[in-house]
N, C-alpha and C positions, 0 to 999 in steps of 0.2 A: 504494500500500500504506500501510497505519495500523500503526503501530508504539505496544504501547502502553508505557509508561516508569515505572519504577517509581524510588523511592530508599528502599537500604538494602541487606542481605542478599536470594542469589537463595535465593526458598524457593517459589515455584511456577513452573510452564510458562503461558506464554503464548503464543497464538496472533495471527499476522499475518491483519489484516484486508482478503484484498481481494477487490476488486468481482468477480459476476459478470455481469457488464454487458461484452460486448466495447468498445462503444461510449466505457467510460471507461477502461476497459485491453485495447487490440489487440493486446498484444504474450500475455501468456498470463492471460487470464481464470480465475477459480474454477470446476472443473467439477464438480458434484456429483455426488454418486451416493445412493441411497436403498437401505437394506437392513431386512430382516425377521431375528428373530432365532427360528432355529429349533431345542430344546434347547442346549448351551453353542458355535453357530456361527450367524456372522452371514453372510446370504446374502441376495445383490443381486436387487433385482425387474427383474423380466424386461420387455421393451417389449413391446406401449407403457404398459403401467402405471408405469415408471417416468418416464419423461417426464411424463406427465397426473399423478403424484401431485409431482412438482418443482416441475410448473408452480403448481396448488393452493396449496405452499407460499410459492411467492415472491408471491401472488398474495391471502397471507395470510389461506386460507381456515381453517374452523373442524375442515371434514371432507372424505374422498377417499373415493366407492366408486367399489368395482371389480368385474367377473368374473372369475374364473377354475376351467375345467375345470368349469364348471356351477353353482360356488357364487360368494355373494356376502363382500364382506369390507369395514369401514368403517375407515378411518384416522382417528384421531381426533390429527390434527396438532399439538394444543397438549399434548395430553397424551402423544403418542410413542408411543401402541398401535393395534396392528390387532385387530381382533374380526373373528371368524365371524359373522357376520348371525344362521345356524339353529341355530349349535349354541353361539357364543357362549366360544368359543378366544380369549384374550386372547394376543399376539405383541408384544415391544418393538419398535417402530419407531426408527431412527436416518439421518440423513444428515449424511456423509464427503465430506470434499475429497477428489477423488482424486488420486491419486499423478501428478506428473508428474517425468518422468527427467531429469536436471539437464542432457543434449543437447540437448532440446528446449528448453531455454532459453538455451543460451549467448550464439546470435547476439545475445539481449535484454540481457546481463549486461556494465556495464560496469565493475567494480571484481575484474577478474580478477588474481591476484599478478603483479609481473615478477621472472624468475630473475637475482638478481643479478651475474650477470654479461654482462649484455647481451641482445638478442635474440634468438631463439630462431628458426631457419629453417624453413620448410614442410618437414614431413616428409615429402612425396610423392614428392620426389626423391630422397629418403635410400638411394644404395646398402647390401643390408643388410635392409632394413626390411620388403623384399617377398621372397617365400620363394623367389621364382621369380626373383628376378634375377642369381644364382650369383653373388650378390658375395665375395670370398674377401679382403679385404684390412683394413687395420686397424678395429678399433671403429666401428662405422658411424656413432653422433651424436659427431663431434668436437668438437662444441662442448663436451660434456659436460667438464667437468676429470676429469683423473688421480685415483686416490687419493689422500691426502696417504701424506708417508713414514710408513713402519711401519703403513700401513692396506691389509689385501688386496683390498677392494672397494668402491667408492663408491654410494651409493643414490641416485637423484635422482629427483623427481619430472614427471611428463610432464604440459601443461597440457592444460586442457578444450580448449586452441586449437587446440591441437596435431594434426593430421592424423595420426599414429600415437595418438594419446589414442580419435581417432575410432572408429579400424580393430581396434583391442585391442576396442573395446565393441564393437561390430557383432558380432565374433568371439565374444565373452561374452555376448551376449543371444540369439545364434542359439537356446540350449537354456536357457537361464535370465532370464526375461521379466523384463523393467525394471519392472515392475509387480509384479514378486515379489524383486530383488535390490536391493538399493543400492549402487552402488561408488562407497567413499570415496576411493579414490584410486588410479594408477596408478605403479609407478616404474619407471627405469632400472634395470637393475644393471652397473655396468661393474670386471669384474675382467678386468686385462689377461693374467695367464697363462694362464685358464683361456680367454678366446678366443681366445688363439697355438694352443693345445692344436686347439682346435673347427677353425678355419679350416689350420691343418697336417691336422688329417682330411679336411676337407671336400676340401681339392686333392689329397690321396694317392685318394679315394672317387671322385672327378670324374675323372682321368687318362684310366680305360678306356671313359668313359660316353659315349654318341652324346648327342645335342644332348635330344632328348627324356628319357634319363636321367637328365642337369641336371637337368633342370625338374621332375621328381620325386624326387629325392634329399634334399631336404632341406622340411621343411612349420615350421611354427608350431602345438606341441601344447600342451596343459592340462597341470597336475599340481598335484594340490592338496596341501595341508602344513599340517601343523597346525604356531603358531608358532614352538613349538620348534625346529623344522626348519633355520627361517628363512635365520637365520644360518650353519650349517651347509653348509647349499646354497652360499648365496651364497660362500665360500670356500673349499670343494672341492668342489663341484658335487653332484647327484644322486649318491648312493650304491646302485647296485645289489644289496647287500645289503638295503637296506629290505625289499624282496621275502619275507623272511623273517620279518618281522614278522606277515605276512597271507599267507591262504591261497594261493599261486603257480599260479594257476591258467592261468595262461600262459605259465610256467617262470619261474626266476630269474632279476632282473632290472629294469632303471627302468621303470615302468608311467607312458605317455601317451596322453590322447585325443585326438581327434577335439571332442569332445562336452565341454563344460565341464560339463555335468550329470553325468557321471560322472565326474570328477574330482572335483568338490564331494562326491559320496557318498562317496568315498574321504579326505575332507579333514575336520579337528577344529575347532569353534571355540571359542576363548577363554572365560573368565567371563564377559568381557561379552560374547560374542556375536561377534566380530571374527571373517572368515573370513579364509582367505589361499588365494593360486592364482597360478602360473606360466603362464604362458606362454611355452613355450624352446621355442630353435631344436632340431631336430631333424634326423640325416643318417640318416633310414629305409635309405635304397638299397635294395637287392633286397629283399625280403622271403620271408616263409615262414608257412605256416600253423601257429602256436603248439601246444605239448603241453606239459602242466603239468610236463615230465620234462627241456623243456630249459635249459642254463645255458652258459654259455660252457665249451667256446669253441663257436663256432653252430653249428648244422647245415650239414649239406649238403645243399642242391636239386637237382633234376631239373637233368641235366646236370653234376653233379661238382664245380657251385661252390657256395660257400661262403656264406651270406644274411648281410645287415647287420643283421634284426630281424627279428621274428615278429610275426604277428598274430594277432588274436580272430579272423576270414574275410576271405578274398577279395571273395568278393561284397558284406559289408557291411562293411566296414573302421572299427572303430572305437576299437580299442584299439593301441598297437603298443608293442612291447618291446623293450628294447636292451640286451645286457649290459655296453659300454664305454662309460664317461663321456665321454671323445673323444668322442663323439658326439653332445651335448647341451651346450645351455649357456643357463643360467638368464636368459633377458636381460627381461623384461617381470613384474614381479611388480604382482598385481590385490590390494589391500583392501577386502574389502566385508564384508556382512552380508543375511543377510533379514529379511524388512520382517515376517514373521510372526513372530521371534523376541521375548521378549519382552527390555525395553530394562532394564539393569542399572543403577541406580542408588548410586550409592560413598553411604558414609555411613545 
């Protein structure tokens, strides 16, 4: 990579120069993309025209024709427009590096932060960390410190290295493509009353459950928050009330998904564009099919007991609702933003 250096005041952007030649960088080469600009959206040429007009360029031709759908159409490479051959439609042409998601680079990345206070363990084994492993005992990443005194919640941040860093994104790109988010970082939350609270649920909720009830009792859900929130959360947890801010169309009470895309629709971002999203544990247990009329204390199910949460369906499960905070607990907070917003500038 070329770095270019300037001395003085920052007062433009500059871009990193690198090869796309694998040959002279195998670790992640420039990959380009070509796009046409049609009224105020810019859209990507379709193969193989996009290939054959890349290659043209790197190839430092003058001009690219092409077919398509029966007509003809001329790139005119130095000057950035496509024309219609017959009728003679002028289009801006442009080509973008494209995005690539900071995972795919880590293995290559050697100037990753260290948390000062030593090494940081593989989180694969982290009792806690897998939704399925009914762990019920203290704070799952011990290494993590305490709060200081007079502080109810510590924030720490989780590295790119870090096998739970991995598992949080995997989970978050499932519905929101790495090509349309950025996530600027990932943290811990660790407040210790509020996970006495969670894990005293979670074994009073576990006592009557056969083994397979375990193992659906408790999941890893989304909830998004505008930043106001933030704070809040993190020191008395979700507030079931929120519900009444927006239409309760699943009764009152903490709305979590499945689907971080639905949570993002539900979530506000900052002036400059900043999103924010949870990721907390959750102790579903039974459930029930949701009516915009229920509120604590639950319904009753088929059979004369009592449900832990409600959902949006059965069959396509993607919302679920809880009305007691015992039952959640903030542990995994996401910052990102999308790539389509535009970028805010101070000053």
């Amino acid at each position: 990579m070329k770095l270019v250096c300037f001395v003085g005041p920052y007062d433009k952007v500059r871009r990193l120069s690198n090869t796309s030649d694998p040959k002279e960088n195998p670790h992640f080469p420039t990959e380009w993309v070509a796009y046409w600009k049609s009224s105020d959206n810019w859209k990507k040429y379709e193969e193989p025209i996009s290939q054959g007009l890349l290659a043209a360029y790197e190839q430092d031709e003058d001009t690219y024709t092409f077919e398509r759908q029966g007509r003809f159409f001329i790139v005119d490479l130095k000057r950035r427009v496509q024309r219609n051959r017959d009728k003679g439609y002028v289009r801006l042409f442009q080509r973008r590096p494209s995005y690539r998601p900071l995972l795919s680079m880590v293995p290559h990345l050697m100037t990753l932060p260290r948390r000062p206070w030593g090494t940081v363990p593989s989180t694969s084994d982290v009792l806690g960390e897998n939704p399925k492993d009914g762990y019920c005992g203290s704070f799952p990443a011990a290494w993590v410190p305490k709060p200081p005194d007079g502080q109810v919640f510590l924030k720490t941040e989780v590295l790119p290295t870090e096998v739970a860093y991995h598992r949080v994104c995997a989970l978050f790109h499932q519905s929101l493509s790495g090509e349309k988010t950025l996530v600027l970082g990932i943290y811990r939350i660790r407040n210790d009353d509020l996970w006495e609270k969670y894990t005293r649920q979670k074994a009073i909720m576990s006592h009557a459950c056969s083994l397979q009830e375990k193992h659906q009792l408790e999941k890893h859900l989304f909830y998004g928050s505008a930043a106001d929130f933030l704070e809040p959360i993190c020191q008395k947890n979700f507030d079931p009330s929120f519900s009444r801010l927006h239409a309760p169309i699943y009764g009152r009470g903490c709305y979590f998904s499945k689907s971080a895309i639905y949570s993002h629709r539900h979530g506000q971002a900052s002036k400059a564009g900043l999103r924010y999203m949870f990721l907390a544990k959750v102790l579903v247990g039974k459930t029930a099919v949701a009516h915009k009329r229920f509120r604590h204390p639950l319904p009753v199910v088929l059979g004369g007991q009592l449900c832990n949460s409600w959902v949006n369906s059965k069959s396509n499960t993607q919302v679920y609702v809880i009305s007691d905070n015992c039952q959640c607990y903030p542990y995994f907070l996401i910052s990102y933003k999308m790539l389509s917003d535009p970028v805010a500038v101070d000053g």
